[in-house]
FIKOLZA-1660 file (N, C-alpha, C; in steps of 0.1 Angstrom, whole numbers, plus 5000, padded with zeros to 4 digits):
% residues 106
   i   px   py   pz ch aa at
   1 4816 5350 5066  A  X  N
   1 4817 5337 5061  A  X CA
   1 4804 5332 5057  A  X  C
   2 4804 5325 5046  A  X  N
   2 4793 5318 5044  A  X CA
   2 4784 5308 5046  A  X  C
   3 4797 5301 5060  A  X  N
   3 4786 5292 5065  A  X CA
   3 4791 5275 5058  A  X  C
   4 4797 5276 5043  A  X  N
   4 4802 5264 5043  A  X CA
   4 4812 5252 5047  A  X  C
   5 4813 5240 5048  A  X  N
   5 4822 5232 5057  A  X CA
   5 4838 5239 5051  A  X  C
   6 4838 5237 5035  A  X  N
   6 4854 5241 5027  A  X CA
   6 4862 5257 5032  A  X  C
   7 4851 5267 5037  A  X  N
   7 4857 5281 5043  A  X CA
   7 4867 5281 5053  A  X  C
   8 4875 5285 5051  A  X  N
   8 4887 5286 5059  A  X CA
   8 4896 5278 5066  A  X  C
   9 4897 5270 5052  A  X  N
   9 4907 5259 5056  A  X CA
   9 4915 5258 5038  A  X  C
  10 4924 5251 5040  A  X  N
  10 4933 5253 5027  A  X CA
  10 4932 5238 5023  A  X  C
  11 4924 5238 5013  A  X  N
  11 4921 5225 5004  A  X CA
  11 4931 5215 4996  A  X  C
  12 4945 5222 4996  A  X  N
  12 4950 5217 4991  A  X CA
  12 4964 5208 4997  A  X  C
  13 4961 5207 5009  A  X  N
  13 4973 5204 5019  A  X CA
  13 4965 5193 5022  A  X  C
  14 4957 5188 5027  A  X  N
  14 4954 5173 5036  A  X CA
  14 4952 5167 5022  A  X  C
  15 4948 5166 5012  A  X  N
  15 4951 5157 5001  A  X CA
  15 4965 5153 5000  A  X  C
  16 4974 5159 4998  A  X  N
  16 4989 5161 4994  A  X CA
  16 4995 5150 5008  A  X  C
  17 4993 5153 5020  A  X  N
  17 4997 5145 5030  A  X CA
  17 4993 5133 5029  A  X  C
  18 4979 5130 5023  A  X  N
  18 4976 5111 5015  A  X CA
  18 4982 5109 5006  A  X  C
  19 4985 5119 4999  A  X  N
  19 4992 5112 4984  A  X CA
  19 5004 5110 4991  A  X  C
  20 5014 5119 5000  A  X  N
  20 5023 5114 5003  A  X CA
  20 5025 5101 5014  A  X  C
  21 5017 5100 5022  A  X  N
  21 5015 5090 5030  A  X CA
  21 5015 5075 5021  A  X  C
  22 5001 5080 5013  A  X  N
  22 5001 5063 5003  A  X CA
  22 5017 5062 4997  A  X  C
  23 5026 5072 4993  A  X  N
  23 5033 5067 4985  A  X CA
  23 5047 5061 4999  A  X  C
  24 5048 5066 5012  A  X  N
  24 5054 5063 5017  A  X CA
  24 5051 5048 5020  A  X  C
  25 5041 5043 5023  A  X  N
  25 5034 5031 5020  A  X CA
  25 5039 5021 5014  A  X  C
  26 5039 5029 5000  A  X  N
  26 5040 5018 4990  A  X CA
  26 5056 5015 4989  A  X  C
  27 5063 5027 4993  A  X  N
  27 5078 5023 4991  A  X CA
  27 5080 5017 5001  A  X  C
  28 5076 5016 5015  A  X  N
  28 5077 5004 5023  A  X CA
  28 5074 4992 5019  A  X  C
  29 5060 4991 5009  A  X  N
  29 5059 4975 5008  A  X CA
  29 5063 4972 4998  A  X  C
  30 5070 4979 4990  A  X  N
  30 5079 4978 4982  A  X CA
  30 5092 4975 4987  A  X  C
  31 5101 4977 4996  A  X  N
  31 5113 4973 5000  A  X CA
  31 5110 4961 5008  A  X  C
  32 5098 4958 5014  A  X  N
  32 5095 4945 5019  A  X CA
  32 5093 4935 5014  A  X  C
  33 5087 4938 4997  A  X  N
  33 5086 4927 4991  A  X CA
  33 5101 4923 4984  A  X  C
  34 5105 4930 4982  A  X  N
  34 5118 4928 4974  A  X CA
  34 5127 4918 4984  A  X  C
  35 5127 4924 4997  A  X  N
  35 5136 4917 5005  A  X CA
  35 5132 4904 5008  A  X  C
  36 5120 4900 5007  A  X  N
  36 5111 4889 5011  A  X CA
  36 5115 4880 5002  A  X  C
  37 5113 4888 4984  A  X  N
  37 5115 4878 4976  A  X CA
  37 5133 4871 4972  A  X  C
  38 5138 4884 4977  A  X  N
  38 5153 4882 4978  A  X CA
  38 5157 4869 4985  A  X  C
  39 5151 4866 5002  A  X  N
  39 5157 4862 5008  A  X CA
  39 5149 4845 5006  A  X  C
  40 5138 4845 4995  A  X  N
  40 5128 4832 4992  A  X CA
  40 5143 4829 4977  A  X  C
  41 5147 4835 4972  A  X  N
  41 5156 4832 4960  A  X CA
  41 5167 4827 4964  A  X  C
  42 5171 4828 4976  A  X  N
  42 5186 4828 4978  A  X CA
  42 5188 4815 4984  A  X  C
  43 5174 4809 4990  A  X  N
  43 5173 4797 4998  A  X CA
  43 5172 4787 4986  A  X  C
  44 5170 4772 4992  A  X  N
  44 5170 4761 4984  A  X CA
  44 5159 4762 4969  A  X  C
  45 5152 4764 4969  A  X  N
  45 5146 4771 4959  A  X CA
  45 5131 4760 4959  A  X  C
  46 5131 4755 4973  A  X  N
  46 5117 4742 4974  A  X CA
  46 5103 4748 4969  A  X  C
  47 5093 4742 4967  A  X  N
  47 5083 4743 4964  A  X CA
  47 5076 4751 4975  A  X  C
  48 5080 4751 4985  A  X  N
  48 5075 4764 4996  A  X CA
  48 5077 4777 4993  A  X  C
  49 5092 4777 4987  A  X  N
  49 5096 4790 4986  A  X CA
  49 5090 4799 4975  A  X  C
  50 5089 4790 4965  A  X  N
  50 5085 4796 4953  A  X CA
  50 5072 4797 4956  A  X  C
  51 5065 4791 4965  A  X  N
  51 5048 4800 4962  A  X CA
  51 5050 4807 4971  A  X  C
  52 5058 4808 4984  A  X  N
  52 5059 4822 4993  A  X CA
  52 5059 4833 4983  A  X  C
  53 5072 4833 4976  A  X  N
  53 5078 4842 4964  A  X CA
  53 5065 4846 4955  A  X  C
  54 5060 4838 4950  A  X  N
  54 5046 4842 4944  A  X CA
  54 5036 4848 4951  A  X  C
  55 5033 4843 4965  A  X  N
  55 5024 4854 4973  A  X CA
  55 5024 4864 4979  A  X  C
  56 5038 4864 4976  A  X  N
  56 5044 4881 4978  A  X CA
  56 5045 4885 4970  A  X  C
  57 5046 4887 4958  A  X  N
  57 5041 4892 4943  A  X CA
  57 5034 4896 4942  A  X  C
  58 5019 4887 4943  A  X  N
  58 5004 4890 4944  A  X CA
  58 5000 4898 4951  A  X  C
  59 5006 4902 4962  A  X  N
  59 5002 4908 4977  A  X CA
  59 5007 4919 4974  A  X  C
  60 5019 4928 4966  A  X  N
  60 5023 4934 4965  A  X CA
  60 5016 4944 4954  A  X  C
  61 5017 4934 4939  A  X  N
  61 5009 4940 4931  A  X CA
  61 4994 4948 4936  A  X  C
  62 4988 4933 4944  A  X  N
  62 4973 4942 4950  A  X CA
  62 4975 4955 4952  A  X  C
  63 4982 4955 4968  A  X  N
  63 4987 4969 4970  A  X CA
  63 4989 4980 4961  A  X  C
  64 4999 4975 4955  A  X  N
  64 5003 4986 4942  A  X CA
  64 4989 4991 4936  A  X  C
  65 4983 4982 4933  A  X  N
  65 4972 4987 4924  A  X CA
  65 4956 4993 4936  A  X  C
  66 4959 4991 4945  A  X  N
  66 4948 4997 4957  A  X CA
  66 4956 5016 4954  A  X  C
  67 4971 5015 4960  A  X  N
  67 4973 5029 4962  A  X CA
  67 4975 5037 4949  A  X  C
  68 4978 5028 4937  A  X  N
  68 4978 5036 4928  A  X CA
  68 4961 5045 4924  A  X  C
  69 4954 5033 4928  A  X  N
  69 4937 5041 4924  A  X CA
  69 4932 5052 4930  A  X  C
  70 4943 5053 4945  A  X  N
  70 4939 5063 4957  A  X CA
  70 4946 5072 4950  A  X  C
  71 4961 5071 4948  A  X  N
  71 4965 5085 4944  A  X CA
  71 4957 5092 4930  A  X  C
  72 4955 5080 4922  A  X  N
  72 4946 5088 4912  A  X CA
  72 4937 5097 4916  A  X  C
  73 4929 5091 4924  A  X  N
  73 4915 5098 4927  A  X CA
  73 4918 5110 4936  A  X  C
  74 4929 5110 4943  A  X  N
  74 4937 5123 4952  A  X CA
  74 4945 5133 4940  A  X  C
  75 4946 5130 4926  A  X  N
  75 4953 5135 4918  A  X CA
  75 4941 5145 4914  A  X  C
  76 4935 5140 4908  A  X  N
  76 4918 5147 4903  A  X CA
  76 4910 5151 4909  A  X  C
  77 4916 5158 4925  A  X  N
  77 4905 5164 4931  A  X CA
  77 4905 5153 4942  A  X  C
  78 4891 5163 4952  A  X  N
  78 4886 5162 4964  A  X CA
  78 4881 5140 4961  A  X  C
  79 4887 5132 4966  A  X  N
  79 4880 5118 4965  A  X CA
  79 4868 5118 4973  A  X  C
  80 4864 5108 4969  A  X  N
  80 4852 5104 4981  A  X CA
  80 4861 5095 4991  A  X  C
  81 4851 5096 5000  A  X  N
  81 4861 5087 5008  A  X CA
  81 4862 5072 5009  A  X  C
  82 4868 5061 5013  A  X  N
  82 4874 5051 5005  A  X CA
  82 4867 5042 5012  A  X  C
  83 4864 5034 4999  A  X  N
  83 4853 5021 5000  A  X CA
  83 4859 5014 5010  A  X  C
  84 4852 5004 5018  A  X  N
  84 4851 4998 5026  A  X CA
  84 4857 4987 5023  A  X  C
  85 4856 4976 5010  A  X  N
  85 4861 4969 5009  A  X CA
  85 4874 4970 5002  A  X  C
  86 4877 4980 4996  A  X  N
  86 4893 4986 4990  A  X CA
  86 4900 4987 5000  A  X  C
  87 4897 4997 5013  A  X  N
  87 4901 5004 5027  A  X CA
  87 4905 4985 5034  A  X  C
  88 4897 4975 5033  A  X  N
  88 4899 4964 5037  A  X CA
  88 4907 4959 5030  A  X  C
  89 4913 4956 5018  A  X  N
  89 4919 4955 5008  A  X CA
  89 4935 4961 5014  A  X  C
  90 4937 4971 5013  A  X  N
  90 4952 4982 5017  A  X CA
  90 4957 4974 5025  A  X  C
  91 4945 4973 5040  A  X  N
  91 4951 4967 5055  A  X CA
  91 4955 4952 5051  A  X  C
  92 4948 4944 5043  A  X  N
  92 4953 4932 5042  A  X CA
  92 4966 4931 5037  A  X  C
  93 4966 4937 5027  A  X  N
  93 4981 4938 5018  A  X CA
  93 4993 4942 5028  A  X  C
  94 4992 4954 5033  A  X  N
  94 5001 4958 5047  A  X CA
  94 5005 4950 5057  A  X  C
  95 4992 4947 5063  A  X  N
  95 4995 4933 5072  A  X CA
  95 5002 4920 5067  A  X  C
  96 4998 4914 5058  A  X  N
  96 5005 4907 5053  A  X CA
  96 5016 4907 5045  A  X  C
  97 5023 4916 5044  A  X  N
  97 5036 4924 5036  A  X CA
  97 5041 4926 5052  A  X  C
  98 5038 4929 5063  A  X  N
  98 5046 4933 5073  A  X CA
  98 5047 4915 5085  A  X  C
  99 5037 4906 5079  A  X  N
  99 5040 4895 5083  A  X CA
  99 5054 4886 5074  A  X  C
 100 5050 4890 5064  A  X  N
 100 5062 4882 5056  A  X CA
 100 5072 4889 5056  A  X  C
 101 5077 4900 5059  A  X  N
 101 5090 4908 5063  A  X CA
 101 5094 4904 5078  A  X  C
 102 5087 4903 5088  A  X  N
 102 5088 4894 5102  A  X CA
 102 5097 4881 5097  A  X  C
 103 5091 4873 5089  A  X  N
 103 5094 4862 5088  A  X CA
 103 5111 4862 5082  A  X  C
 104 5107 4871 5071  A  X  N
 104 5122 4869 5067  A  X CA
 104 5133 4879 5075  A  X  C
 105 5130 4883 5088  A  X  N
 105 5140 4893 5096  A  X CA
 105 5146 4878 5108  A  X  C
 106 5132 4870 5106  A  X  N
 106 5135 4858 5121  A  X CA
 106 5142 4849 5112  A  X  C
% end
């Protein structure tokens, strides 16, 4: 062996498990937001509802566009590993996509 960290390990599997992970992700906060916004449409249609409905939009899109940048960068090769404020970014979107699915399960 030559001594480097990439020798004997298969490079092409723990990428593939993020890309699949982010995407299982996204179809979760994807079915969260849908049902969130579902259940904000069906109600009286007040001025609460509709900016809930809108910040679950926004919150979603983020997301969308945090994991989509990850899978890219997992598409094209070995990434660097993920900024600190993007990685902060994901958790917010999640947590808050998994607060507003709470809300509309109570």
């Amino acid at each position: 062996m030559s001594g480097s960290a990439g020798d004997g390990r298969d490079a092409g599997l723990q990428p593939e498990r993020t890309r699949l992970a982010w995407r299982r992700t996204t179809l979760a906060c994807s079915v969260t937001a849908v049902l969130a916004v579902r259940q904000a449409l069906r109600g009286s249609g007040t001025p609460v509802e509709v900016i809930g409905t809108a910040v679950i939009a926004l919150i979603w899109l983020a997301f969308l566009w945090v994991a989509h940048r990850r899978v890219r960068a997992l598409a094209a090769g070995r990434p660097a590993a993920l900024a600190p404020r993007v990685a902060l970014a994901a958790v917010a979107c999640t947590v808050a996509l998994a607060v507003f699915a709470m809300t509309v399960i109570i």
